[in-house]
N, C-alpha and C positions, 0 to 999 in steps of 0.2 A: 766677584765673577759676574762680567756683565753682559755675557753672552747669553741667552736664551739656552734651556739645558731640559731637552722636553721628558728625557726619564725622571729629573727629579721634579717636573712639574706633573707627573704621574704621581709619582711616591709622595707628596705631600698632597694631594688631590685624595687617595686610595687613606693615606693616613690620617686625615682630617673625617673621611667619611667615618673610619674605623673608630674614633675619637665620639660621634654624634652616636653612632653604631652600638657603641660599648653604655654610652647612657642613656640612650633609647630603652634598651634590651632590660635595664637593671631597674625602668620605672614601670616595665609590664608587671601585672601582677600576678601570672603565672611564675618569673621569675624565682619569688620568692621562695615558693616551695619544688621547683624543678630542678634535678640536678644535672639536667642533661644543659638547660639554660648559662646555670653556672660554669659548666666547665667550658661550652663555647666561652663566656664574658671574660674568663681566667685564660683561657689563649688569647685573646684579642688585646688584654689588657699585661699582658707579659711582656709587648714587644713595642705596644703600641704610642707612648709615647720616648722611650729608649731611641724607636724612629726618627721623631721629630729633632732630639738632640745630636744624632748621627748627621741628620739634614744639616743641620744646623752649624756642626765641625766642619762638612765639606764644603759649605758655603762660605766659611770665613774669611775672611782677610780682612789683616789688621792697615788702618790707612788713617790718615792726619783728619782731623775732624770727626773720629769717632762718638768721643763722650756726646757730642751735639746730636748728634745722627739718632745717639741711643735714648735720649732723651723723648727725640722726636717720634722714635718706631717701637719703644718699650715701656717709657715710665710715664710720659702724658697718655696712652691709651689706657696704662694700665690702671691707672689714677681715675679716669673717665669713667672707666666699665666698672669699677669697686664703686664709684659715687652715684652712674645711676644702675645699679643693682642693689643699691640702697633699699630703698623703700620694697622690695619684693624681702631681702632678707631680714628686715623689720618685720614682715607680715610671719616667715617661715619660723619666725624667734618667738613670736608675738606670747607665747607662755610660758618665756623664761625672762620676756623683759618686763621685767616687775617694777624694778625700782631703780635710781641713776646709776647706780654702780653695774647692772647689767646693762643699759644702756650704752654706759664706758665701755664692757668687752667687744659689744658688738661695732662699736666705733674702732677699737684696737685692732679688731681684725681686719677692717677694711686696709690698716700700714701693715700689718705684718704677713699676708698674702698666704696665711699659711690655708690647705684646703683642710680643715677639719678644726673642732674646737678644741681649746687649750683649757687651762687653768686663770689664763689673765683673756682670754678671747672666744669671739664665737667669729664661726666664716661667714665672708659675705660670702662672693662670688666664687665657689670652691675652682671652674677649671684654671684665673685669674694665676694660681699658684705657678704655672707653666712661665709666663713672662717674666715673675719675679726671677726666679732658676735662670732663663734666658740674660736676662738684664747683667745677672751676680758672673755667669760665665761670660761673658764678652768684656765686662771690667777685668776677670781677675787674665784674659788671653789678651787684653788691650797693653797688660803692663809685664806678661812674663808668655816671653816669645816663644812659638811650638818649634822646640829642638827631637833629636832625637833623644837629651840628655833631660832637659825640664819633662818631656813627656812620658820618661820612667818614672820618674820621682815624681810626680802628681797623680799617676794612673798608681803608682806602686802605694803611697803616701793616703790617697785619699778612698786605696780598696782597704788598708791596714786601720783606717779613720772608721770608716764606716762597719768595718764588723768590730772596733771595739764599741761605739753605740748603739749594736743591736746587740752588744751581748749583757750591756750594763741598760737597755731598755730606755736610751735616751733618744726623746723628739726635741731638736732643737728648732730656734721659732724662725722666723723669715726665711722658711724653706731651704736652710742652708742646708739640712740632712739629706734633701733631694739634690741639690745644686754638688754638693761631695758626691753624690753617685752617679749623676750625671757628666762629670769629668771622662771616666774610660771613653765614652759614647761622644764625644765631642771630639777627644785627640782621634780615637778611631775612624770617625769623618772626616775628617780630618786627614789624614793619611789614606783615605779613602781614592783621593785624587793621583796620587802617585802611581794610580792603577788605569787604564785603558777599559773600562768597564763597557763602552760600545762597541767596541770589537770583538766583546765576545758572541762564541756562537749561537744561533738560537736553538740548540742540542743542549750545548753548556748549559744554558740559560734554564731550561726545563731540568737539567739533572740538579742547577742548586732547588729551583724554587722544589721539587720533591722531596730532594736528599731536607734542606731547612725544615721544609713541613713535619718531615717524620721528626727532626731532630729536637722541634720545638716541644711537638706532644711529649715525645720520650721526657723531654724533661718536666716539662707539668707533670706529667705521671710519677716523676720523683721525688721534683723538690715541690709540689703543692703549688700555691697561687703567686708566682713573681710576677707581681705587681711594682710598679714603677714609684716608692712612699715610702724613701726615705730607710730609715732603718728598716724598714719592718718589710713584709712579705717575701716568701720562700724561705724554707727552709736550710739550704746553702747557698753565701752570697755568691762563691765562683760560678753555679748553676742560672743563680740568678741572671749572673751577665752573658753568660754564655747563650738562654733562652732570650734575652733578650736583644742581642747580634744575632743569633739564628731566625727569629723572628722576622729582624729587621730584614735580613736577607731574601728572605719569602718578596716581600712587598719590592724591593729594589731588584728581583732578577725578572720580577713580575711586568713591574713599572719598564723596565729596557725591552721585555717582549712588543709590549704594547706601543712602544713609542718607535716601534722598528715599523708598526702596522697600522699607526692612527696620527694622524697630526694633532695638536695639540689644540684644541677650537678654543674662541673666544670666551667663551662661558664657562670652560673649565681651566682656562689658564686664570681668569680673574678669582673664582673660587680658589685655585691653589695656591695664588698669589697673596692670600688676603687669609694663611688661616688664624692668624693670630686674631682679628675682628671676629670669626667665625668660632674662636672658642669661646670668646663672650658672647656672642646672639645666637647659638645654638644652647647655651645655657639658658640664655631667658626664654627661647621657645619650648624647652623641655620640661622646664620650671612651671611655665604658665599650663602648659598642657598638664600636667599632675594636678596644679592650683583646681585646675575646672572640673578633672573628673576624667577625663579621654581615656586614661589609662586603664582603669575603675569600669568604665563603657565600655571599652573593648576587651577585659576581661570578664565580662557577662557574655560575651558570646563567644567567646573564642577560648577553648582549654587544648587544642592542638599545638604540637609543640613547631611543626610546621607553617601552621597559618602567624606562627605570632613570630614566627622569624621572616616571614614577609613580610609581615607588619610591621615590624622590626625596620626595616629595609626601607620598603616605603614611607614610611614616616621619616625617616634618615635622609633619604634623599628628598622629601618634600623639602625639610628644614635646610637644608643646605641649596636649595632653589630658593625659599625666602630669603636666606640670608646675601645671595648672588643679588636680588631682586632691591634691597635696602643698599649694597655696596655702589650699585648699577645709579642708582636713586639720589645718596647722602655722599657720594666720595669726593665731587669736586666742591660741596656747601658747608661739609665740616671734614676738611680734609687730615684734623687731629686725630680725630675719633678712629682714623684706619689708619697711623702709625705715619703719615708726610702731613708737610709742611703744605705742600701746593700741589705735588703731582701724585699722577692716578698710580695707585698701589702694582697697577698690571702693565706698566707702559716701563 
C-alpha cells in the first residue's frame, strides 16, 4: 500500500506511544504495590500490541522480492539491536553470568528472540521479540495466500493450537507461541480493508471508540490480564482475542477522528514510520533510566497516583522525541539499523 494512509499513521503513532507508555509505567516504583497502576498497565497492554499485528495484516501485500525486503526491514535490524543491546544485557544478567555455560544462555537468547528467560536462555533485548512474530508471519503469508478458505483454517487451526499449549502449559522458543496468536489479528487486518473505514461518521466513530472502551474494561474485569504472551495471559483465549480487537478498535476509531481533524506533520509521521527502531531505543532509554536510578528519584517524591501518570506520559513522550531526534540524526548514515537499504524510513 503505497499511498499515504494518515489514520493508520495515527494508530501506529498512538500505539507505539502506548508500547513506551506501558513500560514506562511498570518501571515506576509506585507501580509495584498500586493496584489502580496495574489495572491501567493490564488495559493498555490487552490490546496494545494485538494493534501493531492488525496494522500489520492491513498493510500487507504479498509482492516479488519479498524475502529481500524482509531481510532488509526485520532480520538485519533485528540482529543489530540483540548485538548492541548486548553489553546492557550483560550488565542486567551480570549475577547469573557466573561461568561459560551462562554465558552461552545469554548468547542463545540473543537467536531465539524470545522476551523472557528459558531453561536454555536468558533475554537480551525483551521488546526485539515483536519483529521476530513479524518476520515468522510475513514468511508463513509470503507462501500461503489470504483466501477466505486458508484464513478459516489458520485463524480456526492456530486458535485450537494455542489453547491446547496453554492448557498443557507449554512456552515454545523463537516466539513461535506468540507468532500462532498473532495470526487471527493479521487475517483480521487484513480484511480490515475490504471495509470503507473513512467514510465512516464521526457519530459512528465516537459510538465505537465508547461502545470498545466499555467493552474492553468489561472484559478485563472478566478474563484478568490479556496480555499479548504467547500461551499464557487471560483467563479465556476467546475473551482474550476479543479484548484485544476491541481494544484495537478504540485506538483505530480514534486514530480516523483525528486524522479527519489534524494533518499528519513531519515529526509524527517519521516517529510512526520508524516504530519498529523505536521499539529498540525506547528500550535502551527505559533500560538506562532504571540502570541510573530516575525511577527510584522520582519515587521519593512522588506517591500520587496522578502525578506518576503524568510522569508516566512525559517521560513517554520525552523518549519518543529522543528517539525521533537519533532517527532524524543516524537514518541516511546507517540506513540498516532503521530496517532500508538507502532510503529514509518516512519518504
Amino acid at each position: 500500500m503505497k499511498k499515504d494512509i494518515a489514520w493508520i499513521d495515527y494508530a501506529r503513532l498512538l500505539g507505539i506511544l502506548l508500547v513506551v507508555f506501558g513500560h514506562v509505567l511498570q518501571s515506576q516504583t509506585l507501580f509495584i504495590e498500586n493496584k489502580s497502576l496495574h489495572l491501567i498497565w493490564d488495559f493498555v497492554y490487552s490490546f496494545h500490541m494485538p494493534l501493531f499485528f492488525i496494522i500489520s495484516g492491513y498493510l500487507y501485500e504479498n509482492s516479488l522480492g519479498e524475502i529481500k525486503k524482509l531481510v532488509y526491514s526485520l532480520l538485519i535490524p533485528y540482529l543489530l539491536y540483540q548485538l548492541l543491546f548486548f553489553p546492557a544485557s550483560a550488565m542486567m544478567h551480570r549475577h547469573l553470568l557466573t561461568d561459560g555455560e551462562q554465558w552461552g544462555k545469554l548468547l542463545i537468547g540473543m537467536f531465539l528472540g524470545d522476551g523472557y528467560d528459558s531453561k536454555y536462555s536468558f533475554y537480551d533485548c525483551i521488546p526485539c521479540w515483536f519483529l521476530v512474530c513479524i518476520f515468522q508471519l510475513r514468511i508463513l503469508f509470503k507462501y500461503i495466500y489470504i483466501t477466505h478458505k486458508t484464513s478459516y483454517i489458520l485463524a480456526t487451526g492456530s486458535f485450537m493450537l494455542l489453547g491446547i499449549l496453554r492448557l498443557l502449559h507449554i512456552d515454545l522458543l523463537f516466539c513461535l507461541d506468540s507468532t500462532i496468536m498473532a495470526i487471527p489479528y493479521f487475517i483480521g487486518g487484513y480484511y480490515m480493508k475490504t471495509v470503507n473505514l473513512e467514510d465512516l461518521k464521526n457519530s459512528v466513530l465516537w459510538c465505537i471508540f465508547f461502545l470498545m472502551f466499555i467493552t474492553t474494561i468489561v472484559i478485563l474485569n472478566l478474563n484478568g490480564a490479556n496480555q499479548m504472551n504467547g500461551p499464557s495471559g487471560g483467563h479465556y483465549l476467546t475473551l482474550v482475542y476479543l479484548g484485544g480487537f476491541a481494544g484495537s478498535a478504540i485506538v483505530f476509531s480514534f486514530s480516523l477522528l483525528l486524522a479527519k481533524l489534524l494533518p499528519v506533520y513531519l515529526l509524527l509521521k517519521i516517529i510512526s514510520r520508524n516504530t519498529l527502531f523505536i521499539i529498540f531505543s525506547h528500550w535502551v532509554f527505559v533500560s538506562s533510566f532504571s540502570f541510573v536510578g530516575l525511577f527510584d528519584i522520582l519515587g521519593s517524591f512522588t506517591e500520587n497516583i496522578g502525578l506518576v501518570l503524568v510522569e508516566t506520559i512525559g517521560i513517554s513522550l520525552m523518549v519518543l522525541y529522543f528517539s525521533y531526534l537519533i532517527i532524524k540524526l543516524f537514518s541516511n548514515r546507517f540506513p540498516l539499523l532503521f530496517g532500508k537499504s538507502k532510503q529514509l524510513l518516512w519518504k
